[in-house]
N, C-alpha and C positions, 0 to 999 in steps of 0.2 A: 182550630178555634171556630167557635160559630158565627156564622157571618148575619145576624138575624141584623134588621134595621134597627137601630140603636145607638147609644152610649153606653163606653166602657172604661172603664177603669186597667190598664196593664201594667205589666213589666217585666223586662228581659229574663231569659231564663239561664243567664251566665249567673254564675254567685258572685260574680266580682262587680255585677252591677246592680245586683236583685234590690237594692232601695230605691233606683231611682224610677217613681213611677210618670206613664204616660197616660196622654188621654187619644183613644179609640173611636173616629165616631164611621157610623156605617148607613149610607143614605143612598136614597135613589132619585137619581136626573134626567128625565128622557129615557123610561124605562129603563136605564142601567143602574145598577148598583158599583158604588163607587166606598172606598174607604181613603178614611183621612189618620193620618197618625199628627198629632198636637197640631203645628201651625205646618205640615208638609202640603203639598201641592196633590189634590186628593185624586187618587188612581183607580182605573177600573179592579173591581174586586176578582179576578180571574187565578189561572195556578199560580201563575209567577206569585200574586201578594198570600195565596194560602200558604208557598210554602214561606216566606216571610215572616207571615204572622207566626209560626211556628215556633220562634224564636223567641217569641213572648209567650207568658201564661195570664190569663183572665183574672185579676183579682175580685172584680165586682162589676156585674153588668148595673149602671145607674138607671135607675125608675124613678122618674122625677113625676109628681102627682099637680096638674094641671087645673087645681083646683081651688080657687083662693074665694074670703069672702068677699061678697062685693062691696060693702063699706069699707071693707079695707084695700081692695082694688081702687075705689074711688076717690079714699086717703092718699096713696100713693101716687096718682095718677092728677091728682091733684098737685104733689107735691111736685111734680116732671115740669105742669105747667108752670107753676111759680118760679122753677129753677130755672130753665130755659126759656121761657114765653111763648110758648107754642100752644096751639090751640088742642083743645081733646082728639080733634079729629087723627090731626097730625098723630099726637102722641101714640092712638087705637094700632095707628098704620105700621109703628116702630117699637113697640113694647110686645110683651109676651113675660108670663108670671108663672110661677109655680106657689104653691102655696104659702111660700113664706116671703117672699121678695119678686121687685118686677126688676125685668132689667130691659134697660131702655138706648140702642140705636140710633147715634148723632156722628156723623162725621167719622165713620168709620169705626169710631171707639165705643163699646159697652160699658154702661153707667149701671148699678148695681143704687134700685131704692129700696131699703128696709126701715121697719119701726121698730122700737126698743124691743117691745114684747115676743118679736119674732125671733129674736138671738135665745130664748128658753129651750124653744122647740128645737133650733137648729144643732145649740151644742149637747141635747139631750139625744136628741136622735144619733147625733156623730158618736158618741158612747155609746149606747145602746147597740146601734144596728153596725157598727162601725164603718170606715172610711166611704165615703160619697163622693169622693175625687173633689169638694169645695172647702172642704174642714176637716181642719188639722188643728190641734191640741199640743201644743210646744210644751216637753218636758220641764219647761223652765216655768211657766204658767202655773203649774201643779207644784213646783219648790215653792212659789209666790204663796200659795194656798197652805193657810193653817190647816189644813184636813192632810198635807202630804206625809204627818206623822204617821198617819194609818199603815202606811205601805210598813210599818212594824213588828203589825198584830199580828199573830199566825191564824187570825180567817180569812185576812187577806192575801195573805201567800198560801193558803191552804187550796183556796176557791181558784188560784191564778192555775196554781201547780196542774189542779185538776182540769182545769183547761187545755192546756195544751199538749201539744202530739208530741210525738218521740223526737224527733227535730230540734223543736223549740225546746225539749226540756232539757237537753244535752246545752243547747245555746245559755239556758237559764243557768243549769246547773253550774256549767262553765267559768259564767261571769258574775252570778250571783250566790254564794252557797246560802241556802237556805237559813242556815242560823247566826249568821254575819250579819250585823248590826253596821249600815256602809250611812255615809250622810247624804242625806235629801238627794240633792244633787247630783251625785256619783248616782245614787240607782235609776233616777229615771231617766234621767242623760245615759245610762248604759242601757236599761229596757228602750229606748227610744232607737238604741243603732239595730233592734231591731224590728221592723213596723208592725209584724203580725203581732210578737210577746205583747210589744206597746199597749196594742188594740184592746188585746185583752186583759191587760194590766189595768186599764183603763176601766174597762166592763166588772171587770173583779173588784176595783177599788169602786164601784158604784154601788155594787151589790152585796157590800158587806158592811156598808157604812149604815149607822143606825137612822141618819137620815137622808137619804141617797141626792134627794132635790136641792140638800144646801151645798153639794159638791158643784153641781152645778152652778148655783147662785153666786158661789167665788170662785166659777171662771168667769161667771158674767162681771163681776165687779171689778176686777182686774181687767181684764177686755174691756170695760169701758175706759177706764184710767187708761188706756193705750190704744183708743180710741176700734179696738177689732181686726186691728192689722194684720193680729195674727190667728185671731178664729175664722176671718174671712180669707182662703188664701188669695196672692196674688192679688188682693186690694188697696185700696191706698181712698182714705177716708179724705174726702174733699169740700165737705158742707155738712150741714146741721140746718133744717129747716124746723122751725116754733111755727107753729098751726093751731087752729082753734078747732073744739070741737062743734058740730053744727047741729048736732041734739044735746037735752040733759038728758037725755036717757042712757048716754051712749057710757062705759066706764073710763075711768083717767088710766092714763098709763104709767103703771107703774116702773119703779128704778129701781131696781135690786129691791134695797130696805127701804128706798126711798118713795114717796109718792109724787107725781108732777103736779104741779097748781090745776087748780079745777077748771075742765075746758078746755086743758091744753093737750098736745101730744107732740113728738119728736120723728124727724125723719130723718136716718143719717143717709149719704151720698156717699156713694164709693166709684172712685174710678177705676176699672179690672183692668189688669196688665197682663195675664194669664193664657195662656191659649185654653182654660175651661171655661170660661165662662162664655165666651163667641162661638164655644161648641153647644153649651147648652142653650145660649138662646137660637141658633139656628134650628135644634131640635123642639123646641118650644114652638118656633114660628112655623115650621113646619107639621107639629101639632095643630097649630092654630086653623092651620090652612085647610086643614080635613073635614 
C-alpha cells in the first residue's frame, strides 16, 4: 500500500470483514514518517507496519481542498466566537477548514461548523465522487425519499448493471434478480450490505433521474428534519446559531424549498465523535502550517 503523506480511506481484506471501514492517516514528526490506523497509537511506518498494511486494501485516498471563501470563513468564524467567546485570534490558532465546513479544537474535542448551503455540495459530491470517509447515505434516507420508486425503472438498473465488475454483479444478481419487483426497503437495505454496489446504486440513481439535483434536495430535507446525524457521520448536532447578514449584497440562505427571512443565515454545530474528523483536522492543521 502506498505510504505517501496523507489520508485514507481502508479496509480489511478478509471477506468476513470487508464492510467495516477505517481511517488511515500517514504523517511525518521529526523527519520520521509515522502511520496512524483510526484512534491507535501512531507507529513508525517501517517493514513490520508494510506488512500490516497488507492486510488492508486502499478504498480511497481523501483530497480534502483547502480552500474556502472568505466571507464564509468569516461567517463561520464568527459563529466559533459567539458559541464559545473566544476571540479571532484564539479561534485562527485552533480551527482549520476545507471548503465546506471549519472544524474547531476546544478541550481536546473537534466541533464540526457548517451553513445550510454547504450540505448541497457535500451530499452531491458524496454521490457523485463517492464515499470521502465523512458521508454516508443511510439506505433508509432513500425509502424516506419519494424518488426511491425509481430504483423500478429499467434505466436505473440498466445504468447500475453496467457499472459494475464481475464481483458485484454475481453479488447483485444473487440477491437482487433483475426483474423482481422487491419493496423500497428490502432493496436498498440489501444494495447497502454491500458498500461498493451501494456507491453505485447511488450514482446510477442520480444519473438516470430526469432531474438528478432534487434527489439530492430530499436528502437534504430529510437530513434536516433529523437534524444531519446521519449525512454527517459520527456527529451529533448540538446548536443552531441565527446571525445576521452584514451586507445587502450578500444572498439569504436558502432551505431546501424554503427561503430564510432577509439578513439572516443559520449555522449548525456538531460535536464529532469519530476518530475521522481529528484525523482530518490534524491534516488540515498541518496544511495550515506549510
Amino acid at each position: 500500500m502506498n505510504l505517501e503523506v496523507g489520508c485514507y480511506i481502508i479496509k480489511p481484506r478478509s471477506g468476513r470483514a470487508s464492510n467495516k471501514f477505517h481511517y488511515l492517516r500517514v504523517f511525518i514528526e521529526n523527519k520520521n514518517k509515522y502511520v496512524q490506523i483510526d484512534d491507535s497509537i501512531p507507529k513508525e511506518a517501517n517493514e513490520d507496519m508494510q506488512i500490516l498494511l497488507k492486510s488492508y486494501k486502499l478504498v480511497k485516498r481523501t483530497v480534502y481542498h483547502n480552500s474556502m471563501e472568505k466571507s464564509l470563513e468569516k461567517r463561520l468564524k464568527k459563529a466559533c466566537k459567539q458559541k464559545f467567546g473566544v476571540s479571532f485570534k484564539e479561534i485562527e490558532a485552533c480551527s482549520a477548514h476545507n471548503k465546506d465546513y471549519l472544524l474547531m479544537k476546544r478541550n481536546d474535542e473537534v466541533f464540526l461548523f457548517i451553513e445550510f448551503n454547504s450540505y448541497f455540495d457535500i451530499v452531491k459530491a458524496s454521490i457523485v465522487k463517492g464515499m470521502d470517509g465523512q458521508i454516508k447515505i443511510p439506505w433508509n434516507v432513500l425509502v424516506k425519499s419519494e424518488i426511491s420508486c425509481w430504483q423500478e425503472k429499467p434505466q436505473f438498473r440498466s445504468v447500475l448493471w453496467q457499472s459494475l465488475d464481475a464481483d458485484e454483479r454475481e453479488f447483485y444478481r444473487s440477491t437482487i434478480p433483475p426483474n423482481e419487483v422487491m419493496k423500497k426497503a428490502d432493496y436498498w437495505e440489501t444494495l447497502y450490505s454491500n458498500p461498493e454496489v451501494y456507491q453505485k446504486g447511488l450514482k446510477a440513481l442520480y444519473n438516470t433521474l430526469p432531474n438528478p439535483d432534487k434527489l439530492v434536495t430530499e436528502i437534504i430535507k430529510i437530513g434536516s428534519n433529523e437534524n444531519f446525524n446521519e449525512l454527517l457521520i459520527d456527529c451529533k448536532k448540538i446548536d443552531e446559531i441565527k446571525m445576521f447578514l452584514e451586507s445587502k449584497n450578500q444572498s439569504t440562505i436558502k432551505i431546501a424549498d424554503q427561503v430564510a427571512e432577509m439578513k439572516e443565515y443559520y449555522v449548525d454545530i456538531y460535536r464529532t465523535t469519530g476518530s475521522g474528523y481529528p484525523h482530518f483536522y490534524d491534516h488540515l492543521m498541518e496544511v495550515k502550517s506549510k
